[in-house]
C-alpha positions in Angstrom: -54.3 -148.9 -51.9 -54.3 -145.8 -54.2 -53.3 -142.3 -53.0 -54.0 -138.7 -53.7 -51.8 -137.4 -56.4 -48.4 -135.3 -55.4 -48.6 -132.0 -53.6 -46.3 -129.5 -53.2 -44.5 -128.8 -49.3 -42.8 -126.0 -48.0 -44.8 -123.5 -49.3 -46.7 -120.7 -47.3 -49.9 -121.4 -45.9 -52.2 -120.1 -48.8 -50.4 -121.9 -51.5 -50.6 -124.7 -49.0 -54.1 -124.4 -48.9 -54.5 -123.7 -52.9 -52.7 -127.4 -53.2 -55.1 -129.3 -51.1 -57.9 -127.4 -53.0 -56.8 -128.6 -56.2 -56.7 -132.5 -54.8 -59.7 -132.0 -53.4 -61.1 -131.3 -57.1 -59.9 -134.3 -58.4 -61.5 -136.4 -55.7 -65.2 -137.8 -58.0 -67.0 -136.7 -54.9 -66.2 -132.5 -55.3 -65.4 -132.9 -59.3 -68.4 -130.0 -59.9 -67.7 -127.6 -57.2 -66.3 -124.1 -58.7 -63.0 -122.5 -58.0 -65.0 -120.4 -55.1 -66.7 -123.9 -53.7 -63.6 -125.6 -53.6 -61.8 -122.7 -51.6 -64.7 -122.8 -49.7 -63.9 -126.6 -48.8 -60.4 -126.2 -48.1 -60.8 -123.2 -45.8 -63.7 -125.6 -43.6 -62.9 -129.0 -43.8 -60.1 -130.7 -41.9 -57.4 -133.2 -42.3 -57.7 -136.0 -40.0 -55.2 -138.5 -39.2 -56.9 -141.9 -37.8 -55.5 -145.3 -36.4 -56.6 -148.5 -37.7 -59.6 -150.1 -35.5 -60.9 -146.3 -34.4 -64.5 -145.6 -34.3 -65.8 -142.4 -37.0 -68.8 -142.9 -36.5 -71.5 -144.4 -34.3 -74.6 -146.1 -35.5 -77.9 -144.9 -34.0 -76.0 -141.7 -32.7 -75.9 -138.3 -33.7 -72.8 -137.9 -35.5 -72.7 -136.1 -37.9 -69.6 -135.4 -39.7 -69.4 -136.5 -43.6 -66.3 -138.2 -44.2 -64.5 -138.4 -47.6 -61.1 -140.9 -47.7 -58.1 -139.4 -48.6 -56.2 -142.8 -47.9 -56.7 -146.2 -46.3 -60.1 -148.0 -45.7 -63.6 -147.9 -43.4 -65.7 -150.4 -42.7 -69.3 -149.9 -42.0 -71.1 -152.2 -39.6 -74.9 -152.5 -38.2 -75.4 -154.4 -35.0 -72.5 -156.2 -35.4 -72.7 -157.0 -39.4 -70.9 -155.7 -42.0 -72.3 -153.6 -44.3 -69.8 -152.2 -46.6 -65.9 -151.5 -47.1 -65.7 -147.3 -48.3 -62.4 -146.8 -49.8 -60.5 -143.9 -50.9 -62.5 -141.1 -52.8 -65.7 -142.4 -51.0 -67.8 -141.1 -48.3 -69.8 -141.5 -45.2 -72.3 -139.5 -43.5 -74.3 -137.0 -45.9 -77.6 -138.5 -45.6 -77.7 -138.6 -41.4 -77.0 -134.3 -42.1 -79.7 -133.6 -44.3 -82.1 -135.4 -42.3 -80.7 -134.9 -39.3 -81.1 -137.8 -38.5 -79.1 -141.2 -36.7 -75.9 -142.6 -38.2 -77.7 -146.0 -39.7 -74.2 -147.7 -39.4 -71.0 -147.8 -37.2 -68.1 -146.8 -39.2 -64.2 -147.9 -38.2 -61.1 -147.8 -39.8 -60.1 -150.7 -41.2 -56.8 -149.8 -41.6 -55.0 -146.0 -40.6 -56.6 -143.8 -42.7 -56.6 -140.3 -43.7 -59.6 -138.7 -43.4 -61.1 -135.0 -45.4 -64.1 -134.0 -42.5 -66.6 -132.1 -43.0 -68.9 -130.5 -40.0 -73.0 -130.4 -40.6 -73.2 -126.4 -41.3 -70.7 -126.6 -43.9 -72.0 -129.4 -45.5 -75.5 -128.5 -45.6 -74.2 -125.0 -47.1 -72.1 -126.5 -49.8 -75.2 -128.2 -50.5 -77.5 -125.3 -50.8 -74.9 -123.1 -53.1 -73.7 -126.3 -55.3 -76.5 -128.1 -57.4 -73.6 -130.2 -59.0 -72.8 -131.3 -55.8 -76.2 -132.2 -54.9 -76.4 -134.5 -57.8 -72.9 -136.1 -57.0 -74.1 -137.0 -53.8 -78.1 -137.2 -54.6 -78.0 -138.3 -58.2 -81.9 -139.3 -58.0 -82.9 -135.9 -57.1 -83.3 -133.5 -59.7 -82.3 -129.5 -58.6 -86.0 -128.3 -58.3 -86.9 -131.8 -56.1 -84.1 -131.0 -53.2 -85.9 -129.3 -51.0 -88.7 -131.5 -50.6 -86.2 -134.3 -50.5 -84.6 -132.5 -48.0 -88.1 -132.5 -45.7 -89.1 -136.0 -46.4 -85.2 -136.8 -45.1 -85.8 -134.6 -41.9 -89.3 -136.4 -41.3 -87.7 -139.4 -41.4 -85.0 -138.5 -38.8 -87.9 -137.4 -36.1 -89.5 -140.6 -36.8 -85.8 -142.7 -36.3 -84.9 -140.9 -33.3 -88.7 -141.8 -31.7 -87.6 -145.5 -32.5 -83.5 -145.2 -31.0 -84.3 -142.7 -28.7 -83.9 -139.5 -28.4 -80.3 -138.4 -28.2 -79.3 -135.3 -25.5 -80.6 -132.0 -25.9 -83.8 -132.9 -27.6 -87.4 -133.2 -26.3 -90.7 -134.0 -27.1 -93.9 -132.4 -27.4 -97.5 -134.2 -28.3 -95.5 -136.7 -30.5 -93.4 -135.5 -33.1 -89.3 -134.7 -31.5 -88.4 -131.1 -31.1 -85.1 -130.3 -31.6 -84.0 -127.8 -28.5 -80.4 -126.9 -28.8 -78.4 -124.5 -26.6 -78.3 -121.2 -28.6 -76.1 -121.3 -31.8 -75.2 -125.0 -31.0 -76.4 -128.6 -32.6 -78.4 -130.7 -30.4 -74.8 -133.5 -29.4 -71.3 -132.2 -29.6 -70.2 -135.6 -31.1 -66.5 -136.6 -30.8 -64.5 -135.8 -33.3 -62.8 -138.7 -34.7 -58.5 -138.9 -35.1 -56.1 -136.8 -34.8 -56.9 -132.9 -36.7 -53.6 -132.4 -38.5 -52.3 -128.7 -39.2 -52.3 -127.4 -42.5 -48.5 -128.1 -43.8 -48.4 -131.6 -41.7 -51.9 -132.6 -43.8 -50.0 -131.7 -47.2 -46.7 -133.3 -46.0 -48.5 -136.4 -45.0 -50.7 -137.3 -48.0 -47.5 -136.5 -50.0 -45.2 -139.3 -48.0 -45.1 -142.2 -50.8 -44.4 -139.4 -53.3 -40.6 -137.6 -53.8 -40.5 -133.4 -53.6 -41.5 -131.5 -56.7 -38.1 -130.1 -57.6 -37.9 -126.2 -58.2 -37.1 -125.0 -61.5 -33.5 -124.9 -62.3 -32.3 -127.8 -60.4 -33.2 -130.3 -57.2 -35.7 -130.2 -55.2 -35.5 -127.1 -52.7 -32.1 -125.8 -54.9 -31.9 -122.3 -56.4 -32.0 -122.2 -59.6 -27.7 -121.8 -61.3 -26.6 -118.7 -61.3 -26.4 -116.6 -65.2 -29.1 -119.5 -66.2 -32.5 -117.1 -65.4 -35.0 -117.4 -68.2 -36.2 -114.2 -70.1 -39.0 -112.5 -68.7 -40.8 -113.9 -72.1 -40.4 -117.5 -71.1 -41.5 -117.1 -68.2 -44.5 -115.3 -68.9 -45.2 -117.9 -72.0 -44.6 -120.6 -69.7 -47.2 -119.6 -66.9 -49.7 -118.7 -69.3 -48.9 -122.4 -70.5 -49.2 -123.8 -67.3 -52.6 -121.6 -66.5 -54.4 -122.9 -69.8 -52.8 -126.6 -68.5 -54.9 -126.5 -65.1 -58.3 -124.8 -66.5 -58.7 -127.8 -69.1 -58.4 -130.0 -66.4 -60.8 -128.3 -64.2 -63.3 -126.8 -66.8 -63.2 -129.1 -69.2 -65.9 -132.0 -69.1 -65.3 -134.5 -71.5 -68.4 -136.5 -73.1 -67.6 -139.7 -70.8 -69.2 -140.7 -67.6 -68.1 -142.6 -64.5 -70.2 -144.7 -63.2 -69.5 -146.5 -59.7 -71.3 -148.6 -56.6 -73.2 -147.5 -54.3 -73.1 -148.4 -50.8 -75.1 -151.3 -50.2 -78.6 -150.7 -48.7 -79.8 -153.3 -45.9 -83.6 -152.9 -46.7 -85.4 -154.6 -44.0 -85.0 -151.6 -41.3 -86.6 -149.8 -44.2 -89.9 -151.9 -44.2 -93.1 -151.5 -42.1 -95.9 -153.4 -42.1 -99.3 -153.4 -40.8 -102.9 -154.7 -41.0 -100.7 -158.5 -40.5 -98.3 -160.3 -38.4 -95.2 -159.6 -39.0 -91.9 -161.9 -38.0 -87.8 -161.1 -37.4 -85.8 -161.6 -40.4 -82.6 -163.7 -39.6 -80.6 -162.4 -42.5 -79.9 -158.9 -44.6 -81.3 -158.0 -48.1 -79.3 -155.8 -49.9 -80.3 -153.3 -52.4 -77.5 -152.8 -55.0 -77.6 -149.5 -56.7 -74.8 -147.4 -58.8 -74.2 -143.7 -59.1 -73.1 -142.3 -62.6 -70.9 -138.8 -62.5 -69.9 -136.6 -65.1 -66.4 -135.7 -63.9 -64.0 -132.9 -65.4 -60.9 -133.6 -67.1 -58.5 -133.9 -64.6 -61.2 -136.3 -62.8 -61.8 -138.6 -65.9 -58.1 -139.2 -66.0 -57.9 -140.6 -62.5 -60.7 -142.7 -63.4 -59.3 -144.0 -66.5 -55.6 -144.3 -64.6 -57.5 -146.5 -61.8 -59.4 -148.1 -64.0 -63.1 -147.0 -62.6 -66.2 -148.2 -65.3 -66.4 -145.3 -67.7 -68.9 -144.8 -70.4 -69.3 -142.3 -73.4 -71.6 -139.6 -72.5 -74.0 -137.8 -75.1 -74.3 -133.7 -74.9 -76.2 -132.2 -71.5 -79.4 -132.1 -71.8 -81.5 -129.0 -71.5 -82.4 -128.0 -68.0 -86.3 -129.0 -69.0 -85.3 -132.6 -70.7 -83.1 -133.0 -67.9 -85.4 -132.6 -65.1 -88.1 -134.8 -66.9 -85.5 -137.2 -67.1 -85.1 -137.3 -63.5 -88.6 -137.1 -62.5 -89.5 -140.4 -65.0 -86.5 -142.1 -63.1 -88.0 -140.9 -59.9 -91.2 -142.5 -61.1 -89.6 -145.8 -61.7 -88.4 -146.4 -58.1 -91.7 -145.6 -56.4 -93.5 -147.6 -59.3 -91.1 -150.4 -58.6 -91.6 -150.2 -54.7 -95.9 -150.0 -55.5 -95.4 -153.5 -58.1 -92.8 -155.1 -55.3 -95.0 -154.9 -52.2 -97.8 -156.4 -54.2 -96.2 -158.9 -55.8 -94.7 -159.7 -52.2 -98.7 -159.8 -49.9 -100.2 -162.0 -52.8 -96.8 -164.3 -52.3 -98.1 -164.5 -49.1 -101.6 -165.4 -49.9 -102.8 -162.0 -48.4 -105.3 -159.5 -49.3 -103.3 -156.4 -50.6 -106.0 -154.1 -49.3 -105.9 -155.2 -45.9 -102.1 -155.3 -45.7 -100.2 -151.6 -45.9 -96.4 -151.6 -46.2 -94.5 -148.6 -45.9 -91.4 -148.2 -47.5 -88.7 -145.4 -46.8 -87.6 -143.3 -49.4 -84.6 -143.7 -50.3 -84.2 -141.4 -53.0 -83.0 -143.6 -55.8 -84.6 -143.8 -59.7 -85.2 -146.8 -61.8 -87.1 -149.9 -61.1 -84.2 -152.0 -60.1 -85.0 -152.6 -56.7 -88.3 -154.2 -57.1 -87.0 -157.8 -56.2 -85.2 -157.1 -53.1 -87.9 -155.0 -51.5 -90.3 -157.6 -52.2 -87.9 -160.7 -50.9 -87.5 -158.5 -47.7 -91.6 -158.0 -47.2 -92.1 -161.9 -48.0 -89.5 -162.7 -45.0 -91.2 -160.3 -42.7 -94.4 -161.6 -43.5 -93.6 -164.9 -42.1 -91.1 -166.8 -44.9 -88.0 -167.1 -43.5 -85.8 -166.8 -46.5 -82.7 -165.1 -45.3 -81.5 -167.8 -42.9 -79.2 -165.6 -41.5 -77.4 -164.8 -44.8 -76.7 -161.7 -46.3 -79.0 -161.7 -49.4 -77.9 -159.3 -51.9 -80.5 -158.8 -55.4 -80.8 -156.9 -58.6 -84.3 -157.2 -60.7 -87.5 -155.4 -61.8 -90.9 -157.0 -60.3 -94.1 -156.6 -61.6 -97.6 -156.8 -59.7 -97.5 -160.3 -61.0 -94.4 -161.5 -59.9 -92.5 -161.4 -62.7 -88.6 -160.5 -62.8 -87.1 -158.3 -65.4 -83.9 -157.2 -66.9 -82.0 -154.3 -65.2 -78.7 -152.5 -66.1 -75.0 -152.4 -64.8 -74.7 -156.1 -63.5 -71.3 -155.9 -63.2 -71.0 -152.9 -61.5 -73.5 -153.8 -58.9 -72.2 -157.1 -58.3 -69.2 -155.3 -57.0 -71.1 -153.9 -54.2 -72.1 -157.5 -53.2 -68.5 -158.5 -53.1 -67.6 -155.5 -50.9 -70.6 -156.1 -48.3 -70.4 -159.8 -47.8 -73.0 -161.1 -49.4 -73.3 -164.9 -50.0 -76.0 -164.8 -52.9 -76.6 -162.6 -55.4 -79.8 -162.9 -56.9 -80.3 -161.4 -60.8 -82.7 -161.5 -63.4 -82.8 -164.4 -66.4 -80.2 -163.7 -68.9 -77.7 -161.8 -66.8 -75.9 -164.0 -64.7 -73.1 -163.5 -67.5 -72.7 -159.7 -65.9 -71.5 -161.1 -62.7 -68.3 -163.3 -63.6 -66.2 -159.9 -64.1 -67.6 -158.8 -60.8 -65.1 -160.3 -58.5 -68.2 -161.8 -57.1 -67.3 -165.6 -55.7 -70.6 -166.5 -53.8 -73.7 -168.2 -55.1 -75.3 -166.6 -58.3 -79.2 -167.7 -58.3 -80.9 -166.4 -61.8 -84.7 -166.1 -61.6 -87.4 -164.9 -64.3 -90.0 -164.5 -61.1 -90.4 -163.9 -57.2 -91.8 -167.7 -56.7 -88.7 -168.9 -58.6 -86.6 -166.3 -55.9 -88.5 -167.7 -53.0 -87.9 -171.4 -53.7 -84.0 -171.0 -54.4 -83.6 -169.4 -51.1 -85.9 -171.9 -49.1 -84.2 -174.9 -51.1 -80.3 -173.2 -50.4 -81.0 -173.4 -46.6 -79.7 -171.9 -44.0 
């Protein structure tokens, strides 16, 4: 289990508070926040202590507090099933803010944990004032595109809380829900989860495994031998030192990039279908996905030290390449989601233009998860695949049916590992990826969806 790096106790309350700031900056998830976004963070979020087995957050409910893990483990859940394992540095509950919207999963400690929580207001503000912490936590939405992400997330929510119900304090009117709060409040006071630690018990408690800095001069807490004071010169060379030390870790970006697992994605509540009979799907399909981060200096080191996938990085791109970039990758998902869905109805031996599928938007780029959207629309349209398994798959799909190549394997293999799933289905050539995954269930390589529909039927149930 890997901890937060050493922090300093005993100090007064704002150099207290400087100290948590500067762990919070080496966390992957606030690596681009500025000096005045990070005190920001410290000054709003709270340290909470939580016991092993203790609910955080409640699928289908209106909590909304986004998580980060300072230490120990969560384990996210959906009716029952597990979903994922979020370990430290991770997070939970960004997307239910922005579109204020149901938790899709429960969320419980899977060990005691120590928790960085963050209410809705202050997470929503970070997220208008920091566009590098948009893209850490929305890496397929370029700056210009959050807004109307933001709106297709809210319109989402209405249409989620028609289908779970509407939770306390909301209301509706001709159809669409109406959030009516009390004045100044949100719509459910959800619990807050653990125990809220004060400041100097929070720093004391994340530094437990770790022995006191000692003060200059001697052991820790010891003043420093008397006739031994250093000249005002050394001082002053050594803070300057020590100044220069902690702005190249913090404003320094080297050219390398971290690139990590998403959590897992159970597609199917995703899916609607009309114009034909759909069935229940006994089973989960996964969609794997990765984020990719450009961390600072101090944050690259971590992810060397823990040994995190990193990759060399080529110079920023200008703001106008960049956002093209984003807008092709963009492109690519809703492509891949058009190619799947047919691909899946002519699987099926339906007419395309009689059948209408509607996918939510998850907000992702690339074409990578054309196969598992179109496994999941071939089980609801009546081929039970999924046999009660948790499906995971990786692969481009064209109108045709054909399955293509797709990148980080590996990486995304280690997502199937940490939600359960017993086969991983990836395109021809790339089963290779998956032995340095960790991944131990069934590996099934296709080059086309009929070749994925027949290994499933012919695995059983």
């Amino acid at each position: 289990m890997r901890r937060l790096p050493h922090l300093v106790t005993g100090r007064p309350a704002p150099l207290l508070r400087i100290q948590l700031q500067r762990r919070l900056a080496l966390l992957d998830v606030f690596a681009g926040c500025d000096r005045r976004q990070l005190g920001r963070l410290a000054r709003w979020g709270d340290v909470v202590q939580v016991d092993e087995g203790e609910v955080v957050l409640r699928e289908d409910h209106a909590d909304w507090w986004f998580a980060v893990v300072l230490d120990g483990a969560l384990s996210l859940t959906r009716a029952g099933r597990p979903v994922a394992t979020v370990g430290v540095g991770q997070h939970v509950g960004a997307d239910a803010i922005v579109g204020l919207r149901p938790q899709p999963n429960t969320v419980r400690t899977a060990e005691p944990a120590l928790l960085f929580l963050l209410g809705p207001r202050y997470l929503l503000s970070l997220l208008t004032a920091a566009p590098s912490f948009q893209r850490t936590l929305f890496p397929e939405v370029g700056p210009t595109e959050y807004p109307d992400f933001a709106h297709r997330m809210l319109e989402q929510g209405r249409a989620e809380w028609h289908q779970v119900g509407l939770p306390p304090g909301w209301s509706r009117k001709g159809g669409p829900a109406e959030r009516r709060p009390p004045a100044g409040e949100w719509p459910v006071r959800s619990p807050r989860p653990g125990r809220t630690l004060a400041l100097r018990d929070a720093v004391a408690l994340i530094t437990r495994t770790t022995p006191a800095e000692p003060e200059a001069g001697g052991a820790a807490g010891s003043p420093p031998p008397a006739g031994k004071h250093s000249p005002w010169w050394g001082r002053g060379v050594g803070a300057v030192v020590a100044i220069l030390a902690v702005l190249s870790l913090f404003a320094y970006h080297p050219p390398v990039a971290v690139v990590s697992v998403g959590t897992p994605v159970d597609v199917v509540p995703d899916i609607t279908i009309s114009g034909a009979p759909t069935h229940p799907v006994r089973g989960r399909y996964l969609l794997l996905w990765i984020r990719v981060a450009r961390p600072d200096l101090a944050g690259t080191v971590a992810a060397f030290v823990t040994g995190r996938t990193t990759v060399s990085a080529g110079p920023t791109l200008p703001p106008a390449e960049q956002a093209a970039a984003e807008r092709q990758g963009r492109r690519q998902y809703l492509d891949s989601r058009t190619s799947a869905v047919t691909a899946a109805i002519r699987m099926a031996g339906l007419d395309p233009d009689r059948v209408h599928v509607r996918i939510r938007d998850r907000g992702l780029s690339g074409p990578s998860a054309g196969l598992v959207y179109a496994l999941a629309v071939t089980d609801l349209l009546g081929r039970d695949r999924a046999h009660g398994r948790t499906v995971a798959a990786t692969g481009t799909v064209d109108a045709s049916g054909q399955v293509g190549a797709v990148g980080w394997v590996t990486v995304k293999a280690e997502g199937a590992v940490a939600a359960g799933a017993t086969i991983l289905l990836v395109p021809q050539g790339e089963q290779a990826a998956v032995l340095g995954s960790g991944y131990r269930g069934r590996v099934v390589v296709v080059s086309s969806l009929a070749q994925a529909e027949g290994a499933l039927a012919s695995a059983g149930p």
